[in-house]
C-alpha positions as CSV (number, residue, x, y, z in Angstrom):
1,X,7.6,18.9,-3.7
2,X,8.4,18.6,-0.5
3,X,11.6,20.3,1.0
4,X,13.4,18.9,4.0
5,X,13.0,15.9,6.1
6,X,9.9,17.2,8.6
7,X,7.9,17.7,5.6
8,X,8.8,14.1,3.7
9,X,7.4,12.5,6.8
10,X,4.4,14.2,6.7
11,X,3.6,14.1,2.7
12,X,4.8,10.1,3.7
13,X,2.6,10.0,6.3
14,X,-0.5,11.6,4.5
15,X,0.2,9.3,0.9
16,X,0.6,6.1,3.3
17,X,-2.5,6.8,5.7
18,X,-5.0,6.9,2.4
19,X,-2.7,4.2,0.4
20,X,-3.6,2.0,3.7
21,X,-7.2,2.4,3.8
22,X,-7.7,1.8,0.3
23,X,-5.4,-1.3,0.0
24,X,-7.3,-2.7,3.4
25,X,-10.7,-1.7,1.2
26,X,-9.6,-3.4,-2.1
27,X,-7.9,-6.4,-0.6
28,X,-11.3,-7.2,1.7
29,X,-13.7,-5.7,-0.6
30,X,-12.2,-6.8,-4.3
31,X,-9.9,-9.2,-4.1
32,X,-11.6,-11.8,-1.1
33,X,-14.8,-10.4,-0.6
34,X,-16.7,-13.1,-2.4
35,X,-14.5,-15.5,-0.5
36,X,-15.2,-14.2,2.8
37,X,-18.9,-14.1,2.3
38,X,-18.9,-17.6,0.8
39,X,-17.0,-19.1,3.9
40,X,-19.7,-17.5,6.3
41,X,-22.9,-17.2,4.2
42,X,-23.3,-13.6,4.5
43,X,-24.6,-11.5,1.7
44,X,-22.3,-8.4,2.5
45,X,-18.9,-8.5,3.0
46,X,-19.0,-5.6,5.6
47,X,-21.1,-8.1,7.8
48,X,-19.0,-11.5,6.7
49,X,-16.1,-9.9,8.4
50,X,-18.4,-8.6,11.4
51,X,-19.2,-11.8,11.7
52,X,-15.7,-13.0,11.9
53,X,-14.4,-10.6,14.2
54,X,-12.4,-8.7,11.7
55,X,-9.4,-9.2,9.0
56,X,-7.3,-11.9,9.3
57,X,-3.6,-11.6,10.1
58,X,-1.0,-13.4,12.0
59,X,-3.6,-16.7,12.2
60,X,-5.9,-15.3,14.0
61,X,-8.9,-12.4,13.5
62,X,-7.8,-9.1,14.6
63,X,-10.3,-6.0,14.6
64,X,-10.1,-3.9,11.1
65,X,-8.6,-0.9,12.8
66,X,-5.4,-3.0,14.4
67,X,-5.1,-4.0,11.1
68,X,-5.2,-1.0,9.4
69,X,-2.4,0.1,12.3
70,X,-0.6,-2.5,11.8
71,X,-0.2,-2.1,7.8
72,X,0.5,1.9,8.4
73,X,2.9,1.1,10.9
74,X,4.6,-1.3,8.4
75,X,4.3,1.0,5.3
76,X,5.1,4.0,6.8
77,X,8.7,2.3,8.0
78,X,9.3,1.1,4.3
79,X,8.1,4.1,2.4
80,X,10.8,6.2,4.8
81,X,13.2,3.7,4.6
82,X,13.2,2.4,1.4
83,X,10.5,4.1,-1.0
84,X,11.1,7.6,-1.0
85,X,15.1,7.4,-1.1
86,X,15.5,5.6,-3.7
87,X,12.4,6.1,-5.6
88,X,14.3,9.4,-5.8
89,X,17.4,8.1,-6.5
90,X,15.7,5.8,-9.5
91,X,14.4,8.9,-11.0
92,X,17.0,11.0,-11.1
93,X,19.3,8.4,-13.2
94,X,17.0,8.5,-15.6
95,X,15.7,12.0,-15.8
96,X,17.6,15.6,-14.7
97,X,15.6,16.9,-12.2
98,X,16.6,20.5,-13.1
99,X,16.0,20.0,-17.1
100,X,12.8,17.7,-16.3
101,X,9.3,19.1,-16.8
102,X,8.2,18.7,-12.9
103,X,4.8,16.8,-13.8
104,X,7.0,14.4,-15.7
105,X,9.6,14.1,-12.7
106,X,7.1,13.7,-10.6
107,X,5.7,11.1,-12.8
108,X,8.9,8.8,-12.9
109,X,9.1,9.2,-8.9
110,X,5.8,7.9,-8.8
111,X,6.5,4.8,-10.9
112,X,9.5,4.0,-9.0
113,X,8.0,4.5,-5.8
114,X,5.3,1.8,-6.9
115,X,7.8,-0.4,-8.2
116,X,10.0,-0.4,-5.4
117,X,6.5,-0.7,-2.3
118,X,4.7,-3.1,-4.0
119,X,6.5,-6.2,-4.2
120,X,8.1,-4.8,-0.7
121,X,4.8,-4.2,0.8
122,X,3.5,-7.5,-0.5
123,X,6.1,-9.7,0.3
124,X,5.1,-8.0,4.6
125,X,1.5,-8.7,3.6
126,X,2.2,-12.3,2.8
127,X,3.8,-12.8,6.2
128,X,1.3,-11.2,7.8
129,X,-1.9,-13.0,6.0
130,X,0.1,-16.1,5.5
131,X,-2.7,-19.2,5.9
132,X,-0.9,-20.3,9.1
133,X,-3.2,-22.9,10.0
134,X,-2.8,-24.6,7.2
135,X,1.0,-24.9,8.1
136,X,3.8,-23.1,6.7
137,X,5.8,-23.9,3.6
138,X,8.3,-21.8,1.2
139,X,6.9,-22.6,-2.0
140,X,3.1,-21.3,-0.6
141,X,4.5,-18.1,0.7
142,X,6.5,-17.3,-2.3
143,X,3.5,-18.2,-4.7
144,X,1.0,-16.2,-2.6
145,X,4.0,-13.3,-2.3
146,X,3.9,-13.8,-6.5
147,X,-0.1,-13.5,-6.2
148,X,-0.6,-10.2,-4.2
149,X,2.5,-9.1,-6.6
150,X,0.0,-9.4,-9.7
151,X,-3.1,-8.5,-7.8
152,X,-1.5,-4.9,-6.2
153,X,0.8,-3.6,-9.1
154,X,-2.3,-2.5,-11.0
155,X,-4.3,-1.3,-8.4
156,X,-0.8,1.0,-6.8
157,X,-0.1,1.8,-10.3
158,X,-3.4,3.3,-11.5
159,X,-4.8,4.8,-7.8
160,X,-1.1,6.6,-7.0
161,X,-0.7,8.0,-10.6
162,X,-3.9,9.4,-11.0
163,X,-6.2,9.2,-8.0
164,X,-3.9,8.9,-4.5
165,X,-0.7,11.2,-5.4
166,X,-2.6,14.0,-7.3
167,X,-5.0,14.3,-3.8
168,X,-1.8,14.5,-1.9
169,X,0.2,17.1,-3.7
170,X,-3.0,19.5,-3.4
171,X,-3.6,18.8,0.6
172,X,0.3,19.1,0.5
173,X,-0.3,23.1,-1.0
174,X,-3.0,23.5,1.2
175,X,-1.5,22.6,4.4
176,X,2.1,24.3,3.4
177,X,-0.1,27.0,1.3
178,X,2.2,26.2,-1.6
């Protein structure tokens, strides 16, 4: 969809800013939220990380917006990088992009994009929310790296195909009045 490079960075920009916000909502919210309201005794998760000063990352409790900055920083750089040239590239070995039906296209570029971000974007996430004060060791990175793997490839799957990428490409038509 889009055409040339200033328009790529800003349908990246736009997929990575709501793909950031709902990954920071689903990791705190789904995936640790009973955790993090166990460890403090709070009945709400909003107010169990209130209460400790934010998300955790790099060993120490940072405010929820530098960590939302953080990971758009982070996933912005891969998704330009990495994800969109050969997500690209994936799909067009496997399907003509001029014989293709576009939704179906669009489709395997999807998949590949997923495939290709999440163990990317998981293995960063592992660094970055790595237990650090427990010490650091291989084997608990690369099992918590497999963990997020498992945990995130059903949530990218299901929210880009049919809730994240779909609300893009319209913005996308709106903005470039496509």
């Amino acid at each position: 969809m889009p055409e040339n490079n200033k328009e790529r960075a800003i349908f990246a920009f736009l997929t990575i800013l709501v793909t950031v916000y709902a990954y920071v909502f689903y990791s705190l919210y789904v995936i640790n939220g009973s955790t993090l309201m166990s460890l403090t005794g709070k009945h709400s998760v909003i107010s169990a990380i209130n209460f400790l000063g934010g998300g955790y990352m790099f060993g120490h409790y940072l405010p929820i917006w530098a960590v939302v900055l953080i990971e758009l920083c982070f996933a912005y750089l891969c998704e330009m990088l990495v994800g969109q040239p050969f997500s690209f590239k994936m799909a067009c070995k496997n399907y003509n992009i001029k014989k293709t039906d576009p939704v179906t296209f669009e489709t395997a570029v999807i998949c590949s994009t997923v495939a290709i971000m999440v163990p990317l974007m998981s293995f960063i996430a592992t660094w970055l929310y790595y237990p650090y004060y427990m010490g650091f060791n291989i084997f608990t990175l690369l099992a918590n790296w497999i963990k997020l793997i498992c945990f995130n490839f059903p949530f990218a799957y299901f929210t880009q195909l049919f809730f994240i990428q779909p609300f893009i490409r319209q913005t996308f038509r709106f903005i470039f009045k496509r």
